[in-house]
C-alpha positions as CSV (number, residue, x, y, z in Angstrom):
1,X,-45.2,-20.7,100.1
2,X,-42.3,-20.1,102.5
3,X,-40.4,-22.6,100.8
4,X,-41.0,-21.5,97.2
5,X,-39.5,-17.6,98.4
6,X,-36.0,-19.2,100.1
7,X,-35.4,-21.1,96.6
8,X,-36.1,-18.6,94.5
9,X,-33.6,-16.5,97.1
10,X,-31.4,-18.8,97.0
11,X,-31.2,-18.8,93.6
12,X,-30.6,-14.9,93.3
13,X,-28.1,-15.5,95.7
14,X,-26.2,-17.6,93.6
15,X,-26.6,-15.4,90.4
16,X,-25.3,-12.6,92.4
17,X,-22.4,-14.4,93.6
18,X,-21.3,-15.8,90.1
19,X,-21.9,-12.6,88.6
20,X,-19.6,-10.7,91.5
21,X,-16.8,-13.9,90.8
22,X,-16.9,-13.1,87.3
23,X,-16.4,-9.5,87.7
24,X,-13.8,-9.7,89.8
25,X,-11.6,-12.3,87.5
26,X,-11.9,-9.9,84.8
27,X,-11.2,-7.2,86.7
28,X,-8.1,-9.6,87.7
29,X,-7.2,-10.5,84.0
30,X,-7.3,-6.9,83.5
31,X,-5.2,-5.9,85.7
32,X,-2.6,-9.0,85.0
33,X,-2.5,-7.5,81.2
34,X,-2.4,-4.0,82.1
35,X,1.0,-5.3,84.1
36,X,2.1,-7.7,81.4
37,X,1.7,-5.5,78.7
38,X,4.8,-3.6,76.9
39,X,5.2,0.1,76.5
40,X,3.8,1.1,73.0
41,X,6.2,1.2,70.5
42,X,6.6,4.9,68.7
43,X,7.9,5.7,65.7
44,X,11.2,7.7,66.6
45,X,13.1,9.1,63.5
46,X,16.5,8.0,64.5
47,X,19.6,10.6,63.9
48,X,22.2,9.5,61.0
49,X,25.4,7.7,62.7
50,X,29.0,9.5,62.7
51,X,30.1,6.4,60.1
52,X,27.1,7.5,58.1
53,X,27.7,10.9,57.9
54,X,30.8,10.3,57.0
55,X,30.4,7.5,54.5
56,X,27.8,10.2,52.7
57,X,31.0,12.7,52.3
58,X,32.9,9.5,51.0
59,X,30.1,9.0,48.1
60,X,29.9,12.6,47.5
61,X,33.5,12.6,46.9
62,X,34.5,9.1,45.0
63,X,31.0,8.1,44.0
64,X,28.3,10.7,43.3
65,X,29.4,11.2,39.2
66,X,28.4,7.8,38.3
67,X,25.4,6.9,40.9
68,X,24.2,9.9,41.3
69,X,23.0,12.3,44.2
70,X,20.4,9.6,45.9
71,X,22.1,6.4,44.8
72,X,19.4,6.5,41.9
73,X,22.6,5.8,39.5
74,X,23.3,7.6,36.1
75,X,22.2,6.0,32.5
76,X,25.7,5.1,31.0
77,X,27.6,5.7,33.8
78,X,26.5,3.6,36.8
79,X,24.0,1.6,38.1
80,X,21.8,2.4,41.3
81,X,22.8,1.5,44.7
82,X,19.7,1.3,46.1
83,X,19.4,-1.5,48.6
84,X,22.7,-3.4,46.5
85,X,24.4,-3.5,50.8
86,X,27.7,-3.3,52.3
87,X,28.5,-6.7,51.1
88,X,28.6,-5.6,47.2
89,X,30.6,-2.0,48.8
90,X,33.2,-4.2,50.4
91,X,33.8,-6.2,47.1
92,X,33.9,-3.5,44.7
93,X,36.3,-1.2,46.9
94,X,38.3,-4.2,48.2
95,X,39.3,-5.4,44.9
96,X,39.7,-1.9,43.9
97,X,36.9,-2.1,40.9
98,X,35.1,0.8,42.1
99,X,35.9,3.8,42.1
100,X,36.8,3.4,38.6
101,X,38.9,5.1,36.5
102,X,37.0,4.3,32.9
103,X,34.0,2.4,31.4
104,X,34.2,-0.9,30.2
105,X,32.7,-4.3,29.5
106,X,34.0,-5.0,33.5
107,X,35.5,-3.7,35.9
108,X,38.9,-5.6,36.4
109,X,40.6,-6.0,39.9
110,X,43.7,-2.8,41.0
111,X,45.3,-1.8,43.9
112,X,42.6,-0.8,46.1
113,X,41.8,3.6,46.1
114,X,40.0,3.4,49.4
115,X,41.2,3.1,53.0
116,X,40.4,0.7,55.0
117,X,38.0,3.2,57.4
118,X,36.8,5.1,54.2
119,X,35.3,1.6,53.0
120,X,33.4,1.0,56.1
121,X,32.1,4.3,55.8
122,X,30.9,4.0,52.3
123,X,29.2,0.4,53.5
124,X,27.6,2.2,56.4
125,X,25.7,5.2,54.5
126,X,24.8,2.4,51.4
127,X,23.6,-0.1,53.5
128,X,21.5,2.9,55.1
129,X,20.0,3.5,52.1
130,X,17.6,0.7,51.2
131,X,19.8,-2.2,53.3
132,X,20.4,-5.3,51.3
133,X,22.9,-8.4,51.9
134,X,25.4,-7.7,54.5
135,X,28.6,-9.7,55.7
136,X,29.1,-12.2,58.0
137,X,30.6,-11.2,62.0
138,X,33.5,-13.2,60.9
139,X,36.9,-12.1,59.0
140,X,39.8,-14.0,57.9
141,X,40.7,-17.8,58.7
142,X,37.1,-17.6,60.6
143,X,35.3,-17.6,56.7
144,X,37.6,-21.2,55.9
145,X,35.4,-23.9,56.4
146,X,36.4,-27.7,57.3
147,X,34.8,-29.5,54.9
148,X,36.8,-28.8,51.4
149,X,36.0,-32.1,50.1
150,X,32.4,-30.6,49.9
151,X,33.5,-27.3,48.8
152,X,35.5,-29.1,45.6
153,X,31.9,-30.4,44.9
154,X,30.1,-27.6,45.4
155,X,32.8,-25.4,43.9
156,X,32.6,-28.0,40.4
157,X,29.1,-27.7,41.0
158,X,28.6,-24.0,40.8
159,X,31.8,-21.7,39.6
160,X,33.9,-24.0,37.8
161,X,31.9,-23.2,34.3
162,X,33.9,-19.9,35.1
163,X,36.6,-19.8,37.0
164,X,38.1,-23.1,36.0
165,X,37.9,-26.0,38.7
166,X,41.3,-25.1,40.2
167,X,40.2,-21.5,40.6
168,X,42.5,-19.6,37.4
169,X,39.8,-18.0,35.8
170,X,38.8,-18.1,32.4
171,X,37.0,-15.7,29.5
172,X,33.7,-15.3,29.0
173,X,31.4,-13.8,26.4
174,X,31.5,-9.9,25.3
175,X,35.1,-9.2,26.2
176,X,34.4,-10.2,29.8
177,X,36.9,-12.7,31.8
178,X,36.1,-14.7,35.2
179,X,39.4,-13.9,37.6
180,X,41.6,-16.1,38.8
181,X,41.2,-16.2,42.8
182,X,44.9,-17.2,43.7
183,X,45.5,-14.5,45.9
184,X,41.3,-13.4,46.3
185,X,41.1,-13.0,50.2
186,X,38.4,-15.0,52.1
187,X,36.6,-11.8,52.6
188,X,36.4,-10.8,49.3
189,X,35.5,-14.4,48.4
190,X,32.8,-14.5,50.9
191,X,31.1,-11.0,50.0
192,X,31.2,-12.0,45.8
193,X,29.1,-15.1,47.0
194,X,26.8,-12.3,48.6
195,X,26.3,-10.0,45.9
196,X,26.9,-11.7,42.6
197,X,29.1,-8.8,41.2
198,X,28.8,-8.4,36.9
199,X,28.3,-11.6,35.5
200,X,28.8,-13.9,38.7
201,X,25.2,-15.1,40.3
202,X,24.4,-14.0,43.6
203,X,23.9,-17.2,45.9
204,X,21.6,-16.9,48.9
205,X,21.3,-19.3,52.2
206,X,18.7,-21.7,50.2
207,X,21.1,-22.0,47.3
208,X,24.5,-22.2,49.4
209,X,24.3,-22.2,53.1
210,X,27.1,-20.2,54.8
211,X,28.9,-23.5,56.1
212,X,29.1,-24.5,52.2
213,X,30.1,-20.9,51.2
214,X,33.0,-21.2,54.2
215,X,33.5,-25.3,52.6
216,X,34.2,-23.7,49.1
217,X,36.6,-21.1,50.2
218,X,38.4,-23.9,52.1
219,X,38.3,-25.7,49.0
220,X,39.9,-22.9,46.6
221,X,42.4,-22.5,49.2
222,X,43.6,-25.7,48.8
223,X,44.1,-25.5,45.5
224,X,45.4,-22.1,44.8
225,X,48.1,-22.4,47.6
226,X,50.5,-24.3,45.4
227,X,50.7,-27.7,47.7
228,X,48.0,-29.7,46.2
229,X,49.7,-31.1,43.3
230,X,50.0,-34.5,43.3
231,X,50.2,-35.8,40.0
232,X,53.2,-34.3,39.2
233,X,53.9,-31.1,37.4
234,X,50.7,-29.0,37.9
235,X,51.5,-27.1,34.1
236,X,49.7,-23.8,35.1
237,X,47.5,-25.2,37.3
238,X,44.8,-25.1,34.3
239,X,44.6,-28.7,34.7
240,X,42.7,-30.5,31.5
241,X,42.9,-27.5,29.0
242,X,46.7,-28.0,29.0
243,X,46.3,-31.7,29.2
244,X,43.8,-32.0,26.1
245,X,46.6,-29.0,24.5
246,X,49.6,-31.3,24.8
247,X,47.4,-34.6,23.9
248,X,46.7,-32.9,20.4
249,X,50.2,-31.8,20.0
250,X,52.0,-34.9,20.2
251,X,49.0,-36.3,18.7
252,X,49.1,-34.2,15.5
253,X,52.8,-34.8,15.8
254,X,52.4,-38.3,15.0
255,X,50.0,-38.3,12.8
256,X,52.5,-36.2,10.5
257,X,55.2,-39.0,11.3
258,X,53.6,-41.1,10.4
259,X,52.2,-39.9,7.1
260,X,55.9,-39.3,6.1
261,X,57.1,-42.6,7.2
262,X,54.0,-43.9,4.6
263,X,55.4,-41.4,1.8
264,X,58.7,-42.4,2.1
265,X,58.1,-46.6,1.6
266,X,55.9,-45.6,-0.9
């Protein structure tokens, strides 16, 4: 009987205990993740920037007319800006397209209306408004890549349809031409990858990663630079549209000869 009372002790002993370890190792977790754990995050309404401030007065002042008061854009006059980014402000002002002075089938390239600071502005206070593609940390030489081998490829591959395969442009359909890129600046290159302005298509990172972007600039600077012609004479640089020209000239000149030489023995 004795026995039967110091197992059945024993045995309430040992629930207890395991009960009071498990207590105690959540209590322990507890307190671990009350440690571990990260201040909750609020929703703070964060104040406008200087540059955006000031980028607004810039739109208010070159822009508004045409894209209206909220970047919603005006039927016939412009389109919305709405989450377009800095990358399609920087080409547009760059290139001096935009502001522009008229409507037309496209916007060709002028001396450039903006400054410098005015255009970083502008890309600020758009790229606040609905965000979109923005431009790469680097400027310059940094946007050449090393690889323009791959870039003539890839350059064939995707833009020659337009801009010719050495980069001189070319027309396209309702009025609209492709510019030649002889003295486009690797910037302005880069950000017209980015936002596929008028008729160009817009490439992301799964259609051209930026190390082939940087390889096709490298490539169009190595033919618009006026050292890469080895074959001779580089006629215009319009390479087999001037070929094929001469071809049927001399060809057609022949044929003529030859025709009068038959005449004549005749």
């Amino acid at each position: 009987m004795i026995s039967k009372r110091l197992r059945s002790r024993s045995k309430l002993h040992r629930r207890v205990a395991g009960l009071m370890a498990l207590a105690i190792a959540l209590l322990g977790m507890g307190v671990l993740y009350s440690l571990m754990l990260p201040d909750p995050q609020t929703a703070h309404a964060q104040p406008d920037s200087v540059a955006v401030r000031e980028g607004e007065q810039v739109y208010n002042t070159t822009c508004i007319t045409c894209h209206g008061a909220n970047l919603e854009g005006q039927r016939g006059r412009g389109p919305s800006l709405i989450g377009v980014g800095e990358a399609a402000v920087y080409f547009q002002t760059e290139t001096g397209r935009m502001p522009a002075q008229q409507q037309g089938s496209q916007m060709d390239e002028k001396p450039r209306v903006l400054t410098s600071d005015e255009i970083e502005k502008l890309m600020a206070f758009v790229q606040s408004r609905g965000g979109g593609v923005t431009l790469p940390e680097e400027h310059g030489g940094e946007l050449v890549g090393t690889n323009p081998a791959r870039g003539g490829e890839l350059f064939r591959l995707n833009c020659a349809s337009c801009h010719n395969f050495t980069g001189r442009g070319g027309a396209l359909s309702s009025g609209k031409s492709a510019p030649a890129l002889d003295d486009t600046s690797e910037d302005v290159m880069y950000a017209a990858m980015l936002s596929g302005p008028e008729s160009m298509p817009r490439f992301s990172e799964r259609q051209l990663s930026p190390e082939e972007k940087k390889d096709i600039i490298a490539y169009v600077k190595s033919v618009t630079n006026g050292n890469n012609n080895p074959g001779g004479d580089p006629i215009g640089g319009l390479g087999p549209q001037s070929e094929g020209l001469i071809a049927f000239i001399v060809g057609m000149a022949a044929l003529v000869g030859i025709t009068l030489w038959i005449g004549a023995k005749a």
